[in-house]
Residue, then its C-alpha position, 0 to 999 in steps of 0.5 A: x058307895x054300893x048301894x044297899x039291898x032294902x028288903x020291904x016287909x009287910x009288917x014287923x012281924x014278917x020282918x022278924x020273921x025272915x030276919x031270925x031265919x036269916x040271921x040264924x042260918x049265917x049264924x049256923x054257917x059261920x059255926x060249920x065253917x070256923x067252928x064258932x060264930x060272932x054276933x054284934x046285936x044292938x038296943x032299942x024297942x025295935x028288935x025285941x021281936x027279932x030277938x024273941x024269934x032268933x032265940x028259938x031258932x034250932x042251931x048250935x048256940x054253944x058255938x056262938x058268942x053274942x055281944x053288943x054293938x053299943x051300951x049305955x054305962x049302966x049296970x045289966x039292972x037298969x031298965x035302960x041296959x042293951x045287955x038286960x034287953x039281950x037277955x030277956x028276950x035274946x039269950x033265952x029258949x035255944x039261945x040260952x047256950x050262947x056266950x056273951x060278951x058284955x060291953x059294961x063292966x063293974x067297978x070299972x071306968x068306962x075307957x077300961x070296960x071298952x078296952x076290956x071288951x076289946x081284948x075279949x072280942x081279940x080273943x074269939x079270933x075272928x071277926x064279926x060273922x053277922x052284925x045288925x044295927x038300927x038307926x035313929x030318926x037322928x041318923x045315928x047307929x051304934x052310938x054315932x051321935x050327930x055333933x058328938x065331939x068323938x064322932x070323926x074317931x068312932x067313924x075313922x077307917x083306919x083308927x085301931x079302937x074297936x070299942x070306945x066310951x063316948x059321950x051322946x049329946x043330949x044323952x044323960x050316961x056315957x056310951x060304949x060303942x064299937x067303932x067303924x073298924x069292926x063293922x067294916x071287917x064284919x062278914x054281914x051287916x043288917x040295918x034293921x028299921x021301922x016306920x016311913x020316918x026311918x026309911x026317910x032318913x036312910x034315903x037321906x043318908x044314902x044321898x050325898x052330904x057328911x058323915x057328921x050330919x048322918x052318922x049312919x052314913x058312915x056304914x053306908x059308904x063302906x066298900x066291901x060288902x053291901x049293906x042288906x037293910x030290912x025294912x018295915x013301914 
């Protein structure tokens, strides 16, 4: 295992700051290079900040295509979707432009909204350009959940879902996540975190101990590209 790059912040505000112009300009890069970009975001209160800034950034959002890392089974107008959160404060301003893949699909179940995505994401043709997760004072990312019984499967290298339905443990909806694959061929991967607690349970997570009692170790031990995590108190 590499050891991730931590970037401390002053405070959220800084953090976001410096995370948009980040992400904006590999995002600009990957569309002069390929002629697109591929973007994984995930939920939470903790990137809305992130997401207000970046949708202001001055790049060509018509080439970029932005999905989610992980979604409850919820239709875009509950208040607990990652794809209304996206939308109201990510795909507005300058990122209005960009595509987007949803991970929820009406009228179906969720195993067919996760293969569904899956052949969408085949269809742009390239891997993740940028990918940013969070993590959860649980030691969860994505909808890697300790003690969820398809937690070996989510994480397993060589398994050939990219987006699965999964139950959450203590969780009232089924989750769709991406699984380790994707993320281990993404070109960057960010860990965005906030707060002394977090920061703890990624030095734990750094640490050695099983995947199933931090899932987030499951990025963490990734051999091909170190994982650059963005940190404020």
């Amino acid at each position: 295992m590499s050891e991730p790059e931590i970037t401390r912040f002053a405070d959220g505000d800084a953090l976001a700051q410096s995370l948009s112009a980040n992400v904006a300009g590999l995002l600009q890069s990957a569309v002069d290079a390929d002629g697109a970009a591929f973007f994984a975001v995930s939920g939470g209160n903790t990137p809305r900040l992130f997401f207000r800034q970046l949708s202001a950034a001055d790049i060509d959002w018509k080439k970029v295509t932005v999905t989610l890392v992980d979604e409850r089974f919820v239709p875009p107008s509950s208040e607990r979707s990652n794809q209304r959160l996206a939308a109201m404060n990510l795909l507005q301003d300058k990122a209005a432009l960009a595509a987007f893949i949803p991970l929820y699909s009406d009228g179906m179940t969720a195993d067919a909204a996760a293969r569904d995505a899956a052949l969408k994401f085949g269809e742009i043709g390239k891997p993740l350009d940028v990918a940013v997760l969070g993590l959860g004072t649980d030691g969860h990312t994505a909808s890697w959940f300790p003690g969820s019984p398809d937690l070996g499967m989510l994480t397993d290298p060589q398994q050939g879902f990219q987006v699965m339905a999964t139950e959450a443990p203590g969780q009232p909806e089924t989750r769709l996540t991406l699984t380790l694959p994707p993320l281990m061929r993404a070109k960057n991967v960010i860990l965005h975190i906030e707060g002394k607690q977090k920061r703890s349970v990624l030095e734990n997570a750094m640490n050695s101990g099983p995947v199933e009692e931090l899932p987030v170790r499951a990025i963490l031990r990734r051999t091909e590209r170190p994982l650059k995590v963005y940190w404020a108190p």
